[in-house]
N, C-alpha and C positions, 0 to 999 in steps of 0.2 A: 411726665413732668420733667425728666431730669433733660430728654432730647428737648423741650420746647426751652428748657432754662439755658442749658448749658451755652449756647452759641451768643445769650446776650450777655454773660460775664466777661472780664479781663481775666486774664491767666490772673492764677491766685483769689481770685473772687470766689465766694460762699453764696450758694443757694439754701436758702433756710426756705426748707418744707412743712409745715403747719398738719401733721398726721393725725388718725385716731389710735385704739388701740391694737391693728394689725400694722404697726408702723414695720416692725420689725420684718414681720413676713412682707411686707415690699419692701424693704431695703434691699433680700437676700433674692427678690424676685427683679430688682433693679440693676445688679448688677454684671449684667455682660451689656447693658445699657452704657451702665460709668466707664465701665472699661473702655467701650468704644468711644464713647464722647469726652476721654480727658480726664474723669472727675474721677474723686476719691473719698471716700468717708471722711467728715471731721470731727464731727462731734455729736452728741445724741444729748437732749436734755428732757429727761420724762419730769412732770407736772399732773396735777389734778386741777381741772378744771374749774376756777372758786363760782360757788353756786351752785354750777350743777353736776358735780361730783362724779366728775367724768374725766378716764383718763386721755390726757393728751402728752403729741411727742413731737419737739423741735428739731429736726434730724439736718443737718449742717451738712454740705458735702462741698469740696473746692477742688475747683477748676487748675489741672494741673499740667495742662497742656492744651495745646491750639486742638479748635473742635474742625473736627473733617469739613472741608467743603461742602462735601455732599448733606450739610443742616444746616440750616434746619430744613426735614420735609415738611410737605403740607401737612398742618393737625388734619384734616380726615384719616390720612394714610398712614401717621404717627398714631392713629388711636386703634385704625383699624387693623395697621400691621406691625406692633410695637419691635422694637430689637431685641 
């Protein structure tokens, strides 16, 4: 998610990712991803889902620098060969 987002923000722009409750364990599994594409953690907003009592997580990260040329790759080879 974060290679396919990163290259259509402006520097300074926020990707707000929409998680379930392993948010945390791919944040910590995202990151040599962020690193290379610019981004940086900004905010985390955990919620319960109203209704179905399910937890959800708003995970913010911004674009903190210009994304390598080399991105975006193809999503086949972004899924199949993530960073």
């Amino acid at each position: 998610l974060v290679e396919l987002g990163a290259p259509l923000l402006k520097l300074g722009g926020l990707l707000i990712a929409y998680k379930g409750p392993k948010a945390d364990e791919e944040l910590v599994e995202a990151t040599k991803s962020m690193k290379e594409l610019k981004m940086g953690f900004h905010e985390r907003h955990a919620f319960i889902l109203p209704g179905a009592h399910e937890a959800r997580v708003l995970v913010c990260l911004k674009k903190n620098g210009e994304t390598p040329k080399r991105f975006p790759r193809p999503v086949g080879l972004a899924q199949k060969e993530p960073i």
